[in-house]
Kinemage of the C-alpha trace (Angstrom):
@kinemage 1
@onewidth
@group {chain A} dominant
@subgroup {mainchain}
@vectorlist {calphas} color= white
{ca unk a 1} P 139.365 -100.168 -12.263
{ca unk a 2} L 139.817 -96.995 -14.270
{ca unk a 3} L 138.414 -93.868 -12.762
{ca unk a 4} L 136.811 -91.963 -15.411
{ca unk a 5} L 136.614 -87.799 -15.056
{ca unk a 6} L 132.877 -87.103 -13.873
{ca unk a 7} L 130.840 -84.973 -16.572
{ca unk a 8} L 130.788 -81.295 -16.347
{ca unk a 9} L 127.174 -80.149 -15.974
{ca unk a 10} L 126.054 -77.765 -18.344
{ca unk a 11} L 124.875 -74.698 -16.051
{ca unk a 12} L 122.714 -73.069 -18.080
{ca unk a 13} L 120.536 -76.108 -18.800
{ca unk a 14} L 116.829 -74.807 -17.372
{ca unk a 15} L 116.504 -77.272 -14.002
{ca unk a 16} L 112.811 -77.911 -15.556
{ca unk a 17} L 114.999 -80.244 -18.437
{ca unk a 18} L 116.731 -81.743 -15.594
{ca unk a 19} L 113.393 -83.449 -14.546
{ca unk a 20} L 111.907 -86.968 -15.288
{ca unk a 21} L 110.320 -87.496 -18.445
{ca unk a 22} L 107.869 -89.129 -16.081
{ca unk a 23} L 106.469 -85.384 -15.373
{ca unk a 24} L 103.067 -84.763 -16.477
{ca unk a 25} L 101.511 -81.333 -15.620
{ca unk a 26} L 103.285 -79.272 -17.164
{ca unk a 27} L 102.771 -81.048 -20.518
{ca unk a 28} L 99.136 -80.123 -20.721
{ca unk a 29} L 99.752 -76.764 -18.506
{ca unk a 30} L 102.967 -75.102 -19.532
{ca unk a 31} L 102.562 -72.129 -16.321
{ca unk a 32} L 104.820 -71.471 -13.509
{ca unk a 33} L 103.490 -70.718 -10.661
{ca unk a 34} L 104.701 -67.960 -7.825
{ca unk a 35} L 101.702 -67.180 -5.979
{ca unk a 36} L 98.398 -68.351 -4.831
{ca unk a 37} L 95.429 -66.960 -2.479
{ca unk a 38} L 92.387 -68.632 -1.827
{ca unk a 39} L 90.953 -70.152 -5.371
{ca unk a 40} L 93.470 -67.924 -7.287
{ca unk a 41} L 97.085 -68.475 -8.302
{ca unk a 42} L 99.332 -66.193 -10.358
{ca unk a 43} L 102.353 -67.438 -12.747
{ca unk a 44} L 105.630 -66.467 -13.511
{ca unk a 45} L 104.242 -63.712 -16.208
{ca unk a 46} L 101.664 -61.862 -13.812
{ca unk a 47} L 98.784 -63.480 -15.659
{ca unk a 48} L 96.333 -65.280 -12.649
{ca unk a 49} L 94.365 -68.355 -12.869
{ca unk a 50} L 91.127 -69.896 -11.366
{ca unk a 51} L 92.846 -72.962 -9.761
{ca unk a 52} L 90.104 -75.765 -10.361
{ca unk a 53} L 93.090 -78.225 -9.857
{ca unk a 54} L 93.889 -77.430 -6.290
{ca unk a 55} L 97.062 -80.394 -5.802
{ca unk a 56} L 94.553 -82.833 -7.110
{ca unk a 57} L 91.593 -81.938 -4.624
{ca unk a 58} L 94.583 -81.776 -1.924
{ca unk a 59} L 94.006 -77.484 -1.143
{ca unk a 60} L 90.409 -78.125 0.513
{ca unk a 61} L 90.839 -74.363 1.413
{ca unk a 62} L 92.350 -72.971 -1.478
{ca unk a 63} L 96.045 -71.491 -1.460
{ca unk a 64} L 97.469 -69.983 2.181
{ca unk a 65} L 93.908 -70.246 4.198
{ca unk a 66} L 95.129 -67.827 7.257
{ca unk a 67} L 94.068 -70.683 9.343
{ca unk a 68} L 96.292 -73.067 7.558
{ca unk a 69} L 98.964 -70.295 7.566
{ca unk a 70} L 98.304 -69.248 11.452
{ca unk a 71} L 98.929 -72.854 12.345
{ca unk a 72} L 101.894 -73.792 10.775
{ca unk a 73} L 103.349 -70.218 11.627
{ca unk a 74} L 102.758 -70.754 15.741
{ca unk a 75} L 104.380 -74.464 15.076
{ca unk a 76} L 107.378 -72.488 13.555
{ca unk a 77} L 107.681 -69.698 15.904
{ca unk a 78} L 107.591 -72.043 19.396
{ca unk a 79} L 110.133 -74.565 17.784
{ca unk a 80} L 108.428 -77.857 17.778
{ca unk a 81} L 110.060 -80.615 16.354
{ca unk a 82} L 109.247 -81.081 13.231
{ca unk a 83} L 109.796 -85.002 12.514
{ca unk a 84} L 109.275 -87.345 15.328
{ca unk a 85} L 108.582 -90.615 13.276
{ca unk a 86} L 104.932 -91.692 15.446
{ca unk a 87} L 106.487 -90.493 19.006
{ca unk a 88} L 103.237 -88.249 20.286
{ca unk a 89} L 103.295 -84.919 20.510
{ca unk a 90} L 100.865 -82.504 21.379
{ca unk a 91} L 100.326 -81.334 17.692
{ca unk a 92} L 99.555 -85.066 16.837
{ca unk a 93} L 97.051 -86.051 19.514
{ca unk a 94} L 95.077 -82.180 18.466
{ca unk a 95} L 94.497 -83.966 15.149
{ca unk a 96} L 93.636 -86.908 16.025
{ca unk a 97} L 90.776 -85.674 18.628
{ca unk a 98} L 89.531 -83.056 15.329
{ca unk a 99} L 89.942 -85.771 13.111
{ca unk a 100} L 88.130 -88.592 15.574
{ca unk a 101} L 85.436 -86.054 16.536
{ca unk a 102} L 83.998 -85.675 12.877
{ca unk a 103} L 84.434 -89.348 11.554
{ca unk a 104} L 81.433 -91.450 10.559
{ca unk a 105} L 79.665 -93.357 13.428
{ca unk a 106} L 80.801 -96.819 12.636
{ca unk a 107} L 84.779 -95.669 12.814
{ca unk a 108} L 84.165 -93.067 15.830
{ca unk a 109} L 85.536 -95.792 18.135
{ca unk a 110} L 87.974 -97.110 15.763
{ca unk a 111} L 91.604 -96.996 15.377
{ca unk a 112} L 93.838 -94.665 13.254
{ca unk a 113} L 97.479 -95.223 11.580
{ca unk a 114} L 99.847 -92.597 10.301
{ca unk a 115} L 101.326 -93.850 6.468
{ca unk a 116} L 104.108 -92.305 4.824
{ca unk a 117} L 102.604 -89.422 3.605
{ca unk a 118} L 101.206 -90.516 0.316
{ca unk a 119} L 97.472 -91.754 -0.352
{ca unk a 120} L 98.917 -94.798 -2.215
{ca unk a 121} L 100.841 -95.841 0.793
{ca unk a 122} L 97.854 -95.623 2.820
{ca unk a 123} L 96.194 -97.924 0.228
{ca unk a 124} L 98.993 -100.332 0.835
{ca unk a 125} L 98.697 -100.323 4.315
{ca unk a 126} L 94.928 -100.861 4.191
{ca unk a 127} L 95.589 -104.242 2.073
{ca unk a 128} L 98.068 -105.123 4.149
{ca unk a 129} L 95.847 -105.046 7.318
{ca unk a 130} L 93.162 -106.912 5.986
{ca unk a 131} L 95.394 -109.612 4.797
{ca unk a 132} L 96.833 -109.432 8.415
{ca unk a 133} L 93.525 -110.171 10.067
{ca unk a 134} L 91.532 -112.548 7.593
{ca unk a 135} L 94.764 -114.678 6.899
{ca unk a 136} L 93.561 -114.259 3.027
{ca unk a 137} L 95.469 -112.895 0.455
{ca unk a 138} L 92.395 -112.245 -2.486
{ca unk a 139} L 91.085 -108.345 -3.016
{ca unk a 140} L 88.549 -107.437 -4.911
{ca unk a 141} L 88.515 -104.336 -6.908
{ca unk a 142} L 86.941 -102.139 -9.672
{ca unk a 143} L 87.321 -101.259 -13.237
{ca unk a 144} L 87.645 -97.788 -13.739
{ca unk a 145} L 89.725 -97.544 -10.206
{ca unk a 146} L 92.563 -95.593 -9.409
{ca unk a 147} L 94.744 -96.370 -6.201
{ca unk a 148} L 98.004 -94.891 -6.989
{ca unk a 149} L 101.277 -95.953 -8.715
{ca unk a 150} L 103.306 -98.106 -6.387
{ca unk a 151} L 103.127 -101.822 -7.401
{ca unk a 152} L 100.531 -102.710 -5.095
{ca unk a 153} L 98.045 -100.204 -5.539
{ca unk a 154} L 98.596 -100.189 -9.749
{ca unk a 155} L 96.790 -103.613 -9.309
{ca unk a 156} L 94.094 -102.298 -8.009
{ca unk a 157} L 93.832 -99.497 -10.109
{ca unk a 158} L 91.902 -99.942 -13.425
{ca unk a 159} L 93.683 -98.369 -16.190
{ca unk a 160} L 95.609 -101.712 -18.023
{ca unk a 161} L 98.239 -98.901 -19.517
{ca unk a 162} L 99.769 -98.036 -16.841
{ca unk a 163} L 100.118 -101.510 -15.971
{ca unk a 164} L 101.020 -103.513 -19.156
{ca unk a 165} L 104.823 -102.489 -19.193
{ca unk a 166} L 105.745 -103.576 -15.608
{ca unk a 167} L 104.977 -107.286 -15.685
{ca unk a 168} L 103.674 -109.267 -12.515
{ca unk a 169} L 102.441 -106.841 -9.938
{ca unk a 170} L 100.323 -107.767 -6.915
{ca unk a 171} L 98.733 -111.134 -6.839
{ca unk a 172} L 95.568 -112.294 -6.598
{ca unk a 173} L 93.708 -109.509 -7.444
{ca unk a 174} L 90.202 -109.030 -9.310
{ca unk a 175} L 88.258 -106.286 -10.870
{ca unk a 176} L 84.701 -106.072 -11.578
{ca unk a 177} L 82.731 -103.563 -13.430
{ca unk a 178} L 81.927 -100.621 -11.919
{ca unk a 179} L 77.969 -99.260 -12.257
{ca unk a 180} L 78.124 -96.129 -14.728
{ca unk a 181} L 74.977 -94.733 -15.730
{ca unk a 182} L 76.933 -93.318 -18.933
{ca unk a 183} L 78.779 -95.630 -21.179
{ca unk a 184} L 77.827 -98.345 -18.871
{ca unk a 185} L 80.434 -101.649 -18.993
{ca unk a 186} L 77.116 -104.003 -19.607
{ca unk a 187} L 76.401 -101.917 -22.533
{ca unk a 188} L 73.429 -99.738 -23.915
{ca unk a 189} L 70.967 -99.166 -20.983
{ca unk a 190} L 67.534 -97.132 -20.352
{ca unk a 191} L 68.455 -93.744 -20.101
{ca unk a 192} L 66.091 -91.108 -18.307
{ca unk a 193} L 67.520 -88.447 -21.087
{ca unk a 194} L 69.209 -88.416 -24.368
{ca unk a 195} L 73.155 -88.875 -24.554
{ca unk a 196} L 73.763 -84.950 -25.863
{ca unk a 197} L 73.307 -81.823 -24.002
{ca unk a 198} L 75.222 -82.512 -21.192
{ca unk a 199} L 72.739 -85.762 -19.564
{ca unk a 200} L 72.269 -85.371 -15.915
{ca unk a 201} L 72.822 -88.720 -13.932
{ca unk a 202} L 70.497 -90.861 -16.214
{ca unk a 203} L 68.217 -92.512 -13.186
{ca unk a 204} L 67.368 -95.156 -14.722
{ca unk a 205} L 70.363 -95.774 -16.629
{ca unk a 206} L 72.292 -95.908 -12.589
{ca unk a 207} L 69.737 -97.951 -11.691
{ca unk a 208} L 70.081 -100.655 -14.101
{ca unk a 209} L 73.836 -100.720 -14.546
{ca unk a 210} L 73.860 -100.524 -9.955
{ca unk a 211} L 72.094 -103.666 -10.256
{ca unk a 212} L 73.872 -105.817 -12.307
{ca unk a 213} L 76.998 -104.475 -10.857
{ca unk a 214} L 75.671 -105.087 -7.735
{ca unk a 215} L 74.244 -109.117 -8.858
{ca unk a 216} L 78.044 -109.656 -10.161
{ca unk a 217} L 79.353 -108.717 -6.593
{ca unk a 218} L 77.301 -110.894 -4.986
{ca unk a 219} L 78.004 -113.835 -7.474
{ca unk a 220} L 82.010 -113.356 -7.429
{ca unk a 221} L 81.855 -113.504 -3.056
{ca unk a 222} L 78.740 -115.511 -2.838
{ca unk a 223} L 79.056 -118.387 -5.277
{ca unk a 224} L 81.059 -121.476 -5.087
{ca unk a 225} L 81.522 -121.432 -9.121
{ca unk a 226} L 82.456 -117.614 -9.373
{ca unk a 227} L 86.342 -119.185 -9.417
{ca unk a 228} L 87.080 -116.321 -6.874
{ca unk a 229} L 88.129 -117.491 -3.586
{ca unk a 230} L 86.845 -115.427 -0.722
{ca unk a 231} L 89.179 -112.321 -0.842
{ca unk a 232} L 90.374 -110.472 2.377
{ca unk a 233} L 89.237 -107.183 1.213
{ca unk a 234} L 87.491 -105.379 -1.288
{ca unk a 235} L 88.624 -101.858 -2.065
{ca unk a 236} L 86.477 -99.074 -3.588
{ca unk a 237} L 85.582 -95.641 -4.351
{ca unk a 238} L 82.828 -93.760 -3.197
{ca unk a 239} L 82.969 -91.138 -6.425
{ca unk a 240} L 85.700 -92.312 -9.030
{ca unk a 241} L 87.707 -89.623 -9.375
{ca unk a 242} L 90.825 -90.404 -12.218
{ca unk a 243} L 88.638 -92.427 -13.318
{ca unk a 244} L 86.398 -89.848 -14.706
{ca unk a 245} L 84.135 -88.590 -11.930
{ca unk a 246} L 81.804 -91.477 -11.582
{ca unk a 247} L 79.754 -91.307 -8.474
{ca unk a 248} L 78.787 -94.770 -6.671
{ca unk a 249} L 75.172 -95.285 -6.585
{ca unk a 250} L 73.985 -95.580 -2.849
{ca unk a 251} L 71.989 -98.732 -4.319
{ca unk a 252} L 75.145 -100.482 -5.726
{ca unk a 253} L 76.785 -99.296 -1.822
{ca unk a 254} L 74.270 -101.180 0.065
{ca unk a 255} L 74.661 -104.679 -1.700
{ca unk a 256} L 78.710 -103.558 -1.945
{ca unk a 257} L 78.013 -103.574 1.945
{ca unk a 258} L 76.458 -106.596 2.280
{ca unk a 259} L 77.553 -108.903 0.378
{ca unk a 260} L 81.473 -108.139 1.390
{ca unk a 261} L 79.564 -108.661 5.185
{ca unk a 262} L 78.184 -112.013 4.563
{ca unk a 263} L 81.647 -112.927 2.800
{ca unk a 264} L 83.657 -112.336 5.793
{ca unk a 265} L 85.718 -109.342 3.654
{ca unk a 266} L 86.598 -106.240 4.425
{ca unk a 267} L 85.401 -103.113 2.990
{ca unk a 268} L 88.055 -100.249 1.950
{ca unk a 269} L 87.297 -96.903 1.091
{ca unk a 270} L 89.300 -94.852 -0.646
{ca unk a 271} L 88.596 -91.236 0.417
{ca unk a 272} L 91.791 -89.655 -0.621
{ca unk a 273} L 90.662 -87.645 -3.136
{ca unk a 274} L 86.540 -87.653 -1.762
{ca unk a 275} L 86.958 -87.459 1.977
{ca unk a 276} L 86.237 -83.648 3.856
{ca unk a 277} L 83.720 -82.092 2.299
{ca unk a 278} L 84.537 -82.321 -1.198
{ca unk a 279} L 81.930 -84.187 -2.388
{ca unk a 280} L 79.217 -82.292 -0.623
{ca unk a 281} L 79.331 -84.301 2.657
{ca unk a 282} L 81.991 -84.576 5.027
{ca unk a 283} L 82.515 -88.302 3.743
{ca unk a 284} L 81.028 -89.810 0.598
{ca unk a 285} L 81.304 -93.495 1.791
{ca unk a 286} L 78.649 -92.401 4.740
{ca unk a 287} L 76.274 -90.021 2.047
{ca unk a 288} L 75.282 -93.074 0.158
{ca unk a 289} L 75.398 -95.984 3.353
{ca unk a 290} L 78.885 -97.309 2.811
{ca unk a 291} L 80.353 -97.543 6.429
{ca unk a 292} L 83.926 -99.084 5.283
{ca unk a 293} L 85.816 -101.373 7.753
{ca unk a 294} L 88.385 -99.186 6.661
{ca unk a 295} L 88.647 -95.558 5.623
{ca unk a 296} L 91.960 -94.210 3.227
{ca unk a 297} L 92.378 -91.090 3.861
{ca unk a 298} L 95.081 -88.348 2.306
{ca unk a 299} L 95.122 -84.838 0.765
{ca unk a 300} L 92.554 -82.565 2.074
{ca unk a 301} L 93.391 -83.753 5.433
{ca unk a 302} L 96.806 -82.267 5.298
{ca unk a 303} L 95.542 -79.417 4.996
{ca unk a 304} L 98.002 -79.156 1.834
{ca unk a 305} L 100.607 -80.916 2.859
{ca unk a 306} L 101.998 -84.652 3.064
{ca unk a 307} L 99.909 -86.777 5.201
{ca unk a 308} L 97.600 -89.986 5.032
{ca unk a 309} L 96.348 -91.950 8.036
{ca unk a 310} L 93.582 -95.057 7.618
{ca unk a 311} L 91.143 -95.029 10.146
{ca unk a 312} L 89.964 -98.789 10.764
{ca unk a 313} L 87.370 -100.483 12.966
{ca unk a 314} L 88.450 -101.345 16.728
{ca unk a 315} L 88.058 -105.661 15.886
{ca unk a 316} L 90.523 -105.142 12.945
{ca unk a 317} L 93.354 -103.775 15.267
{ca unk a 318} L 95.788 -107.203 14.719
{ca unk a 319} L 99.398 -105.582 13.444
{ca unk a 320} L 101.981 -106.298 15.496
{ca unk a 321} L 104.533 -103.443 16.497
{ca unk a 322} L 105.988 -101.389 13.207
{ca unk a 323} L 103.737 -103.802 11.309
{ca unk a 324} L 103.603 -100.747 8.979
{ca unk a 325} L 105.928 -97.940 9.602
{ca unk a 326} L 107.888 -94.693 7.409
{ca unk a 327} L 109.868 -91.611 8.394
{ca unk a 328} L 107.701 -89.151 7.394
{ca unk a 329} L 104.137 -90.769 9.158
{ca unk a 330} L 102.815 -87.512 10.295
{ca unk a 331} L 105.188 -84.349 10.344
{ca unk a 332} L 104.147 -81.709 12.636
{ca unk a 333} L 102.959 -78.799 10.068
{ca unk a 334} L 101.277 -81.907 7.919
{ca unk a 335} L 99.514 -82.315 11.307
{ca unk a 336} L 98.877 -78.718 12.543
{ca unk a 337} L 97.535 -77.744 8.960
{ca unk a 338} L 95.397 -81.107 8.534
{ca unk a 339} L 93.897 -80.111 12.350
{ca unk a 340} L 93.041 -76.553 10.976
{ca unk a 341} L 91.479 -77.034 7.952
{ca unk a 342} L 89.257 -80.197 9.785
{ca unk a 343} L 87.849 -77.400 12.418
{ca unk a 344} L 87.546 -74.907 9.293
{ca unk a 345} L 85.941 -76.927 7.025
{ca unk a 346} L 83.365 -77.922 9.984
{ca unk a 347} L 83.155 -74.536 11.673
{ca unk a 348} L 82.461 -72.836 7.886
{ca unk a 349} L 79.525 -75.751 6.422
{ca unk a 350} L 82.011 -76.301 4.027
{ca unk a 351} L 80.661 -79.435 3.179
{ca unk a 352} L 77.222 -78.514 3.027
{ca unk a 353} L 78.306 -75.358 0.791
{ca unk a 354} L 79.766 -77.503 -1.816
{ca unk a 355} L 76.445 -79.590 -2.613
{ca unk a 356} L 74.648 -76.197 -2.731
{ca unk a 357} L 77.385 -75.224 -5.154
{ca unk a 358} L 78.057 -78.033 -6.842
{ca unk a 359} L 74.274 -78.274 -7.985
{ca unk a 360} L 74.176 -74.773 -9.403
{ca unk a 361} L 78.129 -75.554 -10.838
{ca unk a 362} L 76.686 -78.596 -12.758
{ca unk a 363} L 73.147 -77.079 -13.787
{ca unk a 364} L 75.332 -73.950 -15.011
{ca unk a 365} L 77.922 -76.067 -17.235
{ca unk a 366} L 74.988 -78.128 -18.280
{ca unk a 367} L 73.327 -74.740 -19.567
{ca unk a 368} L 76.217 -73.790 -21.538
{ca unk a 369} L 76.506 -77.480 -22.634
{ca unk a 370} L 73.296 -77.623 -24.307
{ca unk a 371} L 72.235 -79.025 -27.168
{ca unk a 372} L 76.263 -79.460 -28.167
{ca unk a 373} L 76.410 -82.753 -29.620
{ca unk a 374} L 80.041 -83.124 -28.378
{ca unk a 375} L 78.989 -83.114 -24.852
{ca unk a 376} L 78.124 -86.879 -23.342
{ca unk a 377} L 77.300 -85.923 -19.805
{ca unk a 378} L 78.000 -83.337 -16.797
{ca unk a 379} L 77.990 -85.907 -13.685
{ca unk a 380} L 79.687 -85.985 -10.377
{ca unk a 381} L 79.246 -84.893 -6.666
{ca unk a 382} L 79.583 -81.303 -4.492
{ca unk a 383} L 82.337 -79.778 -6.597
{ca unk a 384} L 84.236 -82.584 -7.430
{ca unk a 385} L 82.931 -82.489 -11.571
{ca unk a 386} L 83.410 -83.847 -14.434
{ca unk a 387} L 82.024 -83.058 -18.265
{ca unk a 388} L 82.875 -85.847 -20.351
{ca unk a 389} L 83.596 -85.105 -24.281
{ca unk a 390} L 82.536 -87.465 -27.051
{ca unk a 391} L 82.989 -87.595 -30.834
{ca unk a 392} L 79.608 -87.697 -32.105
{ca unk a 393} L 80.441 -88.522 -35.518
{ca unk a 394} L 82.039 -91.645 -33.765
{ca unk a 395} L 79.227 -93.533 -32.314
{ca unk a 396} L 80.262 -97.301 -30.282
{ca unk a 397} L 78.969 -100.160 -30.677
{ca unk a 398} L 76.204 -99.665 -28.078
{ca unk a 399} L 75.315 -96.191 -29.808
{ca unk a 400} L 77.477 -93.948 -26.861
{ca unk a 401} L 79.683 -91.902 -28.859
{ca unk a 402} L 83.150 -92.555 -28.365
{ca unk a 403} L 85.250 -90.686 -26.139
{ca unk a 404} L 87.047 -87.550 -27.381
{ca unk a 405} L 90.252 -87.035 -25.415
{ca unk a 406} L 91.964 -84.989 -28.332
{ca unk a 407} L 88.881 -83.063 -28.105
{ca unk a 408} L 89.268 -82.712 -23.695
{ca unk a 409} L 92.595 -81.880 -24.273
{ca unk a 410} L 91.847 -78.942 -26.655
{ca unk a 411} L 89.333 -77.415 -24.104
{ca unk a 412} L 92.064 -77.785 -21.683
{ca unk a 413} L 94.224 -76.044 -23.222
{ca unk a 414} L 91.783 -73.402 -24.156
{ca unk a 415} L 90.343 -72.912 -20.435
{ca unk a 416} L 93.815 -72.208 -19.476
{ca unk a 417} L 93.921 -69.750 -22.215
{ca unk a 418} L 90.776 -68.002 -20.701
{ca unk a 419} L 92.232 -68.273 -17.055
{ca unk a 420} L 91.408 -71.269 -15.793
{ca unk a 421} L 93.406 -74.349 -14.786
{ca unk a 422} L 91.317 -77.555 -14.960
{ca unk a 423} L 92.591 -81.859 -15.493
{ca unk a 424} L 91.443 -84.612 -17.371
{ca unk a 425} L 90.949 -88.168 -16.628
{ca unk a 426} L 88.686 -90.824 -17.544
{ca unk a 427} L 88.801 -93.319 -20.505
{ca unk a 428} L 91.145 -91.374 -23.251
{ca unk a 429} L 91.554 -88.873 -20.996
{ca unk a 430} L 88.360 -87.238 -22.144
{ca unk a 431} L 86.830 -86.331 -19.064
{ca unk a 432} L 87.362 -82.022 -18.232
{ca unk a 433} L 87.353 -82.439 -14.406
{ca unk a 434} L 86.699 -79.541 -11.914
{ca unk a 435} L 88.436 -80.074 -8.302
{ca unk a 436} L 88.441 -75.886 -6.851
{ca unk a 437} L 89.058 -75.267 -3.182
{ca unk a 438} L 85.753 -75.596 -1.328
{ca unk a 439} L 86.329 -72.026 -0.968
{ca unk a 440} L 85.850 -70.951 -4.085
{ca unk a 441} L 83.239 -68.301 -4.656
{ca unk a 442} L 80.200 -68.082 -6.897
{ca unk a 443} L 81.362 -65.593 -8.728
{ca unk a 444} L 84.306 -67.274 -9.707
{ca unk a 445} L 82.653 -70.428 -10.563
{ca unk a 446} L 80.721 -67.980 -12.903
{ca unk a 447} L 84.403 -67.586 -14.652
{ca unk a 448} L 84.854 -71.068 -15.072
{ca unk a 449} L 81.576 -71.907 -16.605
{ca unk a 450} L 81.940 -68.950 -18.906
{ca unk a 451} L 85.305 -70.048 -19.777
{ca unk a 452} L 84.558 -73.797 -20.092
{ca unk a 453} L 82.090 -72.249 -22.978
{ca unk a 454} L 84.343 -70.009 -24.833
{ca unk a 455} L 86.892 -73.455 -24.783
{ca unk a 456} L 84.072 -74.836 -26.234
{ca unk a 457} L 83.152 -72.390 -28.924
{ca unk a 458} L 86.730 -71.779 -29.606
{ca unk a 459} L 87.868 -75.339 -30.283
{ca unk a 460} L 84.138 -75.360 -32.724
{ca unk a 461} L 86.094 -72.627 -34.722
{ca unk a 462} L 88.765 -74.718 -34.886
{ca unk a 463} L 91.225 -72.673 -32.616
{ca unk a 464} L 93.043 -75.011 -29.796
């Protein structure tokens, strides 16, 4: 063998080069960030920023809540251990007992698991337990879906691009069509309202697509010639969040409900990104009648940091010891700051404050958005929001405009400009999404709606 002299690395490359190409932020936000309060963060250059990010919905409570900050300070200053795989500890059974004490009904007497500390892991363990149980190995799951990006949960998700280049990935997997009320997969439906100025729901638009959606669920587990056999699980979102902020209709939830029932299937929901209060209830599944066999549960529960846990029904309790196991299942300031921000979020109405908010938050951007051609529709739930962006000179087949993510990413670009951080998602990425801490005042979601309109009239001017 001939040893070879190791390179010399170049010290004054930036460590930011020295990172993945797999990065993605800071494409689309080129800030560096050194400080954040509450709704506010502050980069590298003294210039702050309404933080309508928030890690992806994770910062229920904004940046260094002084209850987040009191609790993992006293877990600091007594010295308790701060990794202890799923031994118990005092920390842990405080967060189960806030976490147990505010869970829907139907799961109050369930049973919970610690996951590594991703929501995509937590995903995998849900499959993995229902496949356990029911001895099946189908799942059922949605177009438009996102579950995360290990192999599993990519086949569930919806996007086909972020699957094509990896070949084979879980098995025995099937989507169906979501129910959208706006560019609706079973094409042009009644709307309530016209496409432009920023459509509200569309009533009758959800109602439509909720029951066909809802008629093709109950074919696929129901009928002998759907060619799908009876799957262990299907696995869902209450609102779609990557997807593009597409709420679940409660009507499409009950026959969801039902139909997995009568199948024999469980029900997953994926609350990662919806679950404590985000969505203007302290869980979406039980807002519109869901009640999941088993709830997915990550980010705001941390209270900011690393942790997921599923909560599942008592019956469904078959793994056998370290069926499902990780290092880092529950580390003790992921535990202390998850148990804080569940009493805050309860003791403050949190919840109930972001539907109150979230209303006005819509009805404002929907102001501003009016009669602006390049608007499809302001939808979503509480203040989890998204404004989708269409080319009108571009209409599809069905007469929806088609989606403008050139245009999203412009208005991006220009928000942050005007002091505001905001994502995209959806199809073409042209969906401006809205995830601020549930603290977030009204006077600062005054700044974003202001700024979302000077994005818009700057990119009309042709500045971006």
């Amino acid at each position: 063998m001939t040893l070879t002299t190791p390179p010399t690395l170049d010290s004054d490359v930036p460590p930011r080069q020295r990172e993945s190409s797999a990065r993605s932020y800071p494409r689309r936000l080129p800030v560096t960030l050194v400080w954040g309060r509450g709704a506010m963060v502050r980069d590298s250059g003294g210039l702050e920023y309404i933080d309508c990010l928030a890690g992806a919905g994770a910062l229920a409570l904004g940046h260094h809540h002084p209850a987040v900050d009191e609790a993992i300070r006293d877990i600091l200053d007594r010295g308790a251990p701060l990794s202890t795989l799923d031994l118990p500890t005092p920390v842990r059974d405080r967060f189960i007992e806030e976490l147990f004490r505010v869970l829907p009904p139907g799961l109050r007497d369930g049973r919970i698991l610690f996951c590594g500390p991703t929501g995509a892991d937590a995903v995998e363990a849900a499959v993995k337990l229902a496949r356990t149980v029911t001895g099946r190995s189908g799942l059922l799951a949605f177009g438009g879906a996102y579950h995360g990006m290990t192999q599993g949960t990519l086949a569930l998700t919806g996007r086909r691009s972020a699957k094509e280049p990896l070949g084979p990935l879980l098995p025995d997997v099937h989507h169906l069509p979501f129910p959208t009320s706006y560019r609706s997969p079973f094409g042009a439906q009644p709307r309530s309202e016209p496409h432009g100025g920023g459509g509200r729901s569309g009533t009758a638009a959800g109602g439509a697509a909720s029951g066909m959606a809802g008629r093709l669920v109950e074919w696929a587990l129901g009928d002998d010639l759907s060619g799908i056999a009876a799957p262990a699980a299907a696995v869902a979102e209450p609102v779609q969040g990557e997807g593009g902020v597409h709420p679940m209709p409660a009507m499409f939830a009950a026959t969801l409900r039902s139909a997995t029932r009568q199948a024999g299937t469980f029900l997953i929901a994926d609350e990662v990104q919806t679950g404590l209060g985000r969505t203007g209830a302290l869980w979406a599944s039980e807002a519109i009648g869901l009640d999941p066999d088993i709830l997915v549960l990550s980010k705001a529960i941390g209270g900011g940091l690393p942790l997921a846990v599923i909560i599942h029904k008592a019956v469904l309790d078959g793994w056998q010891p370290g069926a499902h196991a990780g290092t880092f299942r529950g580390s003790t300031l992921a535990l202390a700051a998850g148990a804080a921000t569940i009493r805050e979020v309860v003791r403050a109405g949190l919840a109930e404050r972001a539907d109150t908010l979230g209303r006005r938050f819509m009805e404002d951007l929907r102001t501003v958005a009016a009669g602006d051609p390049r608007i499809g529709q302001v939808r979503g739930r509480g203040l989890m929001v998204g404004v989708e962006l269409v080319d009108p000179e571009s209409p599809a087949a069905d007469g929806v405009p088609v989606a403008d993510g050139s245009l999203a990413a412009a208005v991006q670009r220009q928000m942050l400009q005007h002091g505001v951080i905001v994502e995209v998602g959806g199809g073409r990425d042209a969906v401006v999404r809205f995830l601020p801490p549930l603290t977030v005042t009204e006077g600062q979601l005054d700044r974003v709606v202001s700024a979302f309109g000077s994005a818009l009239a700057s990119v009309r001017a042709g500045s971006s």
